[in-house]
N, C-alpha and C positions, 0 to 999 in steps of 0.2 A: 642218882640221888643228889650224889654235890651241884649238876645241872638248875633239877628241881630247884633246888633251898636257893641257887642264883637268881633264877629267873623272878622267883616270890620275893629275893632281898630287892631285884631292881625292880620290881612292882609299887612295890613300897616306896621304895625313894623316890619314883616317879610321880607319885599319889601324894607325894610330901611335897616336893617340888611345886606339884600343880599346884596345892591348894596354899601354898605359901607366895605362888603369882597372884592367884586370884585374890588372899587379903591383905597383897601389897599394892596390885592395883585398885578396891574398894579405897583404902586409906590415901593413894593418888588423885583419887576423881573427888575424895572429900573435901579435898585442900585445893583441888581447881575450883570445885565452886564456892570457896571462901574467897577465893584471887578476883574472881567476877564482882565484888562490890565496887562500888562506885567509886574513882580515886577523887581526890582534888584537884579542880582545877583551876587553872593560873589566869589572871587578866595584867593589863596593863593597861595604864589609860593612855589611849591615842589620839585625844583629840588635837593634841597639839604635837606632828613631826619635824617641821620644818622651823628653824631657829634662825635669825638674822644677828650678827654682832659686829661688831669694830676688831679693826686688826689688832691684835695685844690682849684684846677681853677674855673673859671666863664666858663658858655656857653652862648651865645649872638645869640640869634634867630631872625633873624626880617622876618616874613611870608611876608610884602609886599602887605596885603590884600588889593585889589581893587574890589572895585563894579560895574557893565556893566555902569550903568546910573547913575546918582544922585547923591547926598552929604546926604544920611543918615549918621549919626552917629552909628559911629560901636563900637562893645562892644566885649574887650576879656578878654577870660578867660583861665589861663593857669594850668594845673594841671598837679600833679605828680602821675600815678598809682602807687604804691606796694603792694607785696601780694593782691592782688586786692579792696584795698584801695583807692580812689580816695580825695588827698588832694589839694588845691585849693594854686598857689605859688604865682601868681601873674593876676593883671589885666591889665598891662600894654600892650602898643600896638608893643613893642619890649622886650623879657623873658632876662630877667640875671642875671643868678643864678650858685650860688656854690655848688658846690656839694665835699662832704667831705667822703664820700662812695663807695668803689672802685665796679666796676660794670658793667651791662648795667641796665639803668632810660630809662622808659616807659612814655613819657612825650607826655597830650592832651593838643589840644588848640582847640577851639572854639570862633568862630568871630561868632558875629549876629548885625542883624538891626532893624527894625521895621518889617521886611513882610519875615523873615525867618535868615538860618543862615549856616555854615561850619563848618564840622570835621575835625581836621590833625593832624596827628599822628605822632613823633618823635623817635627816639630814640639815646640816651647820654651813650656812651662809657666810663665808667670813667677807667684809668688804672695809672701804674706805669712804668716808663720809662725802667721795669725789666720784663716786663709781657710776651714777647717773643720775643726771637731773639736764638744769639750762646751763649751760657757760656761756658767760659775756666776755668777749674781748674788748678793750677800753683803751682811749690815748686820751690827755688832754693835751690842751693850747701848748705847754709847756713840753708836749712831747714824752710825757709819762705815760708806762701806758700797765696795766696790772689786770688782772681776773677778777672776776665774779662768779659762784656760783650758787644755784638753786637745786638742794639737795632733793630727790625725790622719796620720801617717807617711806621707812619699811610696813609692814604690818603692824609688829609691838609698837611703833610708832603713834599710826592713825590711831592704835585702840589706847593712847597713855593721851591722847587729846594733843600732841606736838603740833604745833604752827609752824608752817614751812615761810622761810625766811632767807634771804639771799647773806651766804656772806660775804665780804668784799676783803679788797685786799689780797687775794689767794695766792698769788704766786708772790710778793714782796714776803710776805709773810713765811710760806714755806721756804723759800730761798733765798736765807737771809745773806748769803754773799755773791748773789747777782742783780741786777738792774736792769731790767723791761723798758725799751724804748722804742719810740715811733715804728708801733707795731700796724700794717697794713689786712693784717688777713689770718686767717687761724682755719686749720684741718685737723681729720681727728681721725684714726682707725681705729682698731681694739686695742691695741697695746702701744700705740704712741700718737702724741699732738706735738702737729709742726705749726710753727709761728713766722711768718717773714716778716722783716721789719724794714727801715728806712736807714736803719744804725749802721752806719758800714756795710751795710748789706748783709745783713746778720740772719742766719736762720738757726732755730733754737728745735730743739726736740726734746718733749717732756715723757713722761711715763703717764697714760692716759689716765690710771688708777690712782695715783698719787698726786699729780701736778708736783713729780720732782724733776729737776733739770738732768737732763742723759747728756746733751751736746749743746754747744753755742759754738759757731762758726762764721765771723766774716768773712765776706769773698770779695768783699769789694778792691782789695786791696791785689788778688788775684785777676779779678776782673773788673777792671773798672768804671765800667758803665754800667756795672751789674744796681741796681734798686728797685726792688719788687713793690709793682702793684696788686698784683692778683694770682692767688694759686689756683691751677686746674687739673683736675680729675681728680678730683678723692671720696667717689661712690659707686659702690656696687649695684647695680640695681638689679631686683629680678622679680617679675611676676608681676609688677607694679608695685614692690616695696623695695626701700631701701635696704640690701640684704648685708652680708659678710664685709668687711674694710678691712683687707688682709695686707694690702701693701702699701710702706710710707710716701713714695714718691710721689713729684708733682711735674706737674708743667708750670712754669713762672712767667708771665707775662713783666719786661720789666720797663722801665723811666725809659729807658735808651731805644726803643721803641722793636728790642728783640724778646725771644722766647729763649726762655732758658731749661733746659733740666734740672733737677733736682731728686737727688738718688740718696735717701737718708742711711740707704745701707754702705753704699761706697761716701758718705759723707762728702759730696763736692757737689758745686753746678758747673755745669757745663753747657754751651750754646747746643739747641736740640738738633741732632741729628735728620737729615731728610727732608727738613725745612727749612728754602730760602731766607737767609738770615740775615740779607742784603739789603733788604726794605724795612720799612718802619712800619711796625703793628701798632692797632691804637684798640684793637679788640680780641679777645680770645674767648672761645665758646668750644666746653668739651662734653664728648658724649660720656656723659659721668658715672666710669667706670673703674678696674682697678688701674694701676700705674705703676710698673715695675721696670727700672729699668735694668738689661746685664750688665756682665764685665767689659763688655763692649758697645756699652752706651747706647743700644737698642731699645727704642720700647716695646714692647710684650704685653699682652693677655687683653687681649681687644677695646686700646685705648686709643680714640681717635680725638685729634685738635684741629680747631679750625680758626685760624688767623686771616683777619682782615685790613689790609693795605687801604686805609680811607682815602686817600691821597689820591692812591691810583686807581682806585675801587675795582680792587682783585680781592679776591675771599682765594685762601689755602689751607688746603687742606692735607693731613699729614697721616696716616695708618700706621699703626704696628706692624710687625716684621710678615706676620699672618696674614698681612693686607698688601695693597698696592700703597708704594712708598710713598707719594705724594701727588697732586696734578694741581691746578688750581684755575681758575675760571677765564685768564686768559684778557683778549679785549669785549667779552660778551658783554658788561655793566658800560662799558665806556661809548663801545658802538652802540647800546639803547638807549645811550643820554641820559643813565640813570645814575644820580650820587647815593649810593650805599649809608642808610643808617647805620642799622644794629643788623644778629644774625640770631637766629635761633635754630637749634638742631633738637628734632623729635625723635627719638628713638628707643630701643627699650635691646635687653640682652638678649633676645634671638629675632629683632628685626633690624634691619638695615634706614627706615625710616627715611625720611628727609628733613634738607639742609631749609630753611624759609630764610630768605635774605630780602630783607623791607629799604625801601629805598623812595627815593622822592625824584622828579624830574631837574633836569641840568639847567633848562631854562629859566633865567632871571623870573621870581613870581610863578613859579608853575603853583600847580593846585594840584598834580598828578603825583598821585601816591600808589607803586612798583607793591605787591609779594610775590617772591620768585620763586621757584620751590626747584632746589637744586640734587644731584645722587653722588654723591665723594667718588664714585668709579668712573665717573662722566662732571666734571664742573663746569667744564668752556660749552653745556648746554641741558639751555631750562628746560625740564619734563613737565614746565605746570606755572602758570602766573596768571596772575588777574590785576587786573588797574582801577581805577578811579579817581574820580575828584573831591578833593576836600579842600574847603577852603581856612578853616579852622587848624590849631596849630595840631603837630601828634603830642601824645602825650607820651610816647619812644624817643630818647635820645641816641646819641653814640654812647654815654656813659650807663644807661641803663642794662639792668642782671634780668634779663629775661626766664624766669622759672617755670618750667613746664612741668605741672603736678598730672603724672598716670592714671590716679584714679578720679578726677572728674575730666579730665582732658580738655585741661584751661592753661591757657598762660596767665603768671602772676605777677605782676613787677609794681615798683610805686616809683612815685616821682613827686619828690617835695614831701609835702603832709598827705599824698592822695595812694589808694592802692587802685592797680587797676584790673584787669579781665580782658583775654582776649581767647576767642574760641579759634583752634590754630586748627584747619585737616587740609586734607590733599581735596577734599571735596568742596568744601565752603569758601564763599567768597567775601564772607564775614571782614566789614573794616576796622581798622585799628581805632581804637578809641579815643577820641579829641582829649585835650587837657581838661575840658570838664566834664568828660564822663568817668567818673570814681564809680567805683562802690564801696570806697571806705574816704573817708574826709574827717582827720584830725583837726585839735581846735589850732585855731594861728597860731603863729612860734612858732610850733613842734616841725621836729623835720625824723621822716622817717631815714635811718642809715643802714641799715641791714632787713634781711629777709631769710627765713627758710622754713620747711617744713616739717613736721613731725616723720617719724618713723613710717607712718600706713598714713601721710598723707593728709590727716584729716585736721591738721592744725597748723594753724600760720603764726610765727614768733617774731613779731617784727623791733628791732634796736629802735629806739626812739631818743633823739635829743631835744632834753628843755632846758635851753639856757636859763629859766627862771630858776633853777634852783641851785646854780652855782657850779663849783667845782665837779661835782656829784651830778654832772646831769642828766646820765644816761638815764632809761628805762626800760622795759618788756613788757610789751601788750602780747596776748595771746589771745587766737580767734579762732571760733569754728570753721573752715573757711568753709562749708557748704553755707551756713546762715550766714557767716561773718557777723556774727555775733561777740561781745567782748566777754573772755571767760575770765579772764587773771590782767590785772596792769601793778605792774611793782615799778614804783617807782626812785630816782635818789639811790640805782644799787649800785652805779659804775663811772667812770671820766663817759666824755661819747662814745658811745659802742660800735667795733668795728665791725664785729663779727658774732653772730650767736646760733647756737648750736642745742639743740635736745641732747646732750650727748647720751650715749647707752654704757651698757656695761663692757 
């Protein structure tokens, strides 16, 4: 009997049990599909991520954030990644912050509510009013010599209607307790511009982003035939563009008719290693590349120099440690009775290219004009020349900068007020251009004094002096050089211009 009344009591509770699941899960699945209505959801406006300021500025964010329906209370949060660090800047519902670290800032925000939330992502440009445009390098009569530059506009810029305008004076100005003189030549990598001057033999190293002074060093005093005419190697090239400028060092062509090193990280010059240092150079031409030199006064990372002994009309040539150390042409110019002009080296970062060495005949009045096309592994013999007769002057000197632009595969150089063209390969036998074949011809007076090209190539920046306008007589014409059309001329921005540069960031 007591079994019985068991088995009926857990009947019962089981019967209670069930039906106490069953109208607890009804009252479960009523409240799921109340959860199923639509929540709010979150925007932000993005039309605008990307922010440019000045070093020391505020950036003023306002996202805008709106919700489809409803007045939840929204919550933000704004944060700074670096090094992938995430630091928390503000909780306000508009960001405004300074930033004192030149850059690009990786800046999140996050908005939420109560039934979810949004990600947007920023990014703060911090820069210096130096960080890219033209830099002029300037000396005048008096041996002064200072900066110019031409800022290149950010975006909030172009859309606030800014006029871009060169300012002068730039390095007197920032560095009010140094003095810039009889400066020769100006380089630039990402994070330093070296300057060599005439001053003692002074080489200056600035902060590329700043034009603040890092070093100033005479050597002349060290070395005293040391006075630089010409720095070389300071471009990377690859692909046909001007790529990364990772190392300060140069090669120094100097007065005293040697090559010198220049190592901005060991701060010294020194006579270059591996080249004959015993003759007088009156030209250097480098395959314009990086230039580093070691602890042990090596060059490294496939920079090659090639110095020319007019005199004796020997071209030398000198390789990095990766390469064959030096050889040089020997009596090959002197046995063909040829006097050496100028040199030109065509090459790119994974060809070996060649050396074109233009010259003229030894005989009083000759008319025979030499290109020789020489290989740095073999110098003391030509893989390739052709001759002719011209009776007309060149329009190549010893003094001229031969510039060979990748992407139309032309040389560029000017001489006087004129620019010229010359089509350089291992196959043509194309002649060098008289002094009246230009394809660009300024008005008289003007003398062109510098040359170089844009970043991809497609633009010629040439220094321009006009004694008509005084002190101030530098200028900058810029050209397409495919039309050679004139796109920009500013004039009155500098002393003569030694040197000018598109610099980058």
């Amino acid at each position: 009997m007591t079994s019985i009344k068991y088995i009926k009591h857990t009947l019962r509770l089981m019967m209670f049990v069930l039906g106490t699941t069953v109208l607890f899960t009804a009252c479960f699945k009523d409240d799921t599909t109340l959860a199923d209505k639509e929540i709010p959801l979150i925007e932000v406006d993005a039309d605008k991520t990307e922010f440019n300021i000045g070093i020391g500025d505020y950036v003023t964010i306002d996202p805008q954030a709106t919700q489809s329906f409803g007045d939840q209370e929204l919550n933000y949060e704004w944060a700074l990644i670096e090094d992938e660090e995430l630091e928390v800047i503000s909780e306000e519902p508009v960001l405004n912050y300074q930033f004192i670290r030149l850059g690009s800032h990786h800046i999140r925000l996050k908005v939420t509510n109560n039934d979810g939330g949004i990600i947007q992502d920023y990014s703060v440009n911090v820069i210096t009013p130096y960080q890219e445009g033209i830099i002029v390098l300037s000396t005048n009569e008096q041996g002064q010599s200072d900066l110019s530059f031409l800022k290149t506009l950010t975006p909030e810029e172009e859309a606030e209607g800014v006029v871009p305008s060169f300012e002068t004076g730039v390095f007197s100005r920032i560095n009010t307790n140094y003095t810039l003189s009889k400066a020769v030549d100006m380089d630039f990598t990402e994070e330093r511009i070296s300057i060599s001057t005439q001053d003692n033999g002074s080489m200056w190293m600035l902060d590329s982003r700043t034009l603040t002074v890092i070093s100033e060093e005479a050597f002349m005093n060290e070395i005293p035939g040391f006075s630089p005419l010409k720095m070389v190697g300071r471009q990377n090239i690859r692909e046909g563009q001007i790529g990364y400028r990772q190392w300060d060092d140069n090669y120094v062509l100097s007065a005293d008719g040697r090559v010198y090193g220049y190592s901005a990280g060991l701060n010294e010059v020194f006579e270059s290693v591996r080249l004959n240092n015993q003759v007088n150079y009156s030209i250097v031409h480098g395959y314009e590349y990086n230039i580093y030199f070691g602890q042990d006064k090596e060059p490294y990372y496939s920079n090659r120099l090639y110095a020319v002994d007019i005199e004796n009309d020997i071209v030398y040539y000198m390789g990095d440690a990766g390469y064959v150390g030096y050889n040089n042409s020997g009596p090959l110019f002197v046995n063909a009775s040829i006097d050496i002009i100028n040199i030109l080296c065509k090459e790119t970062s994974s060809t070996d290219g060649a050396l074109y060495v233009i010259g003229k005949g030894k005989e009083a009045n000759s008319n025979q004009v030499f290109v020789v096309l020489l290989q740095p592994n073999n110098m003391s013999r030509a893989t390739g020349y052709y001759t002719y007769e011209q009776a007309e002057d060149l329009s190549i000197t010893q003094a001229t900068d031969l510039k060979y632009n990748l992407k139309y595969n032309r040389v560029y150089y000017f001489n006087g007020n004129r620019v010229y063209q010359w089509y350089a390969t291992t196959n043509s036998n194309e002649p060098l251009p008289t002094i009246d074949e230009s394809i660009l011809e300024l008005d008289a007076g003007l003398e062109i004094t510098s040359m170089e090209y844009s970043e991809d190539y497609t633009l010629m920046y040439l220094g321009v002096n006009n004694p008509a306008l005084g002190e101030m007589s530098g200028c900058v014409y810029v050209y397409d050089i495919q039309s050679m059309d004139l796109l920009n001329k500013y004039e009155g921005i500098a002393y003569k211009p030694v040197s000018v540069y598109y610099k980058t960031k």
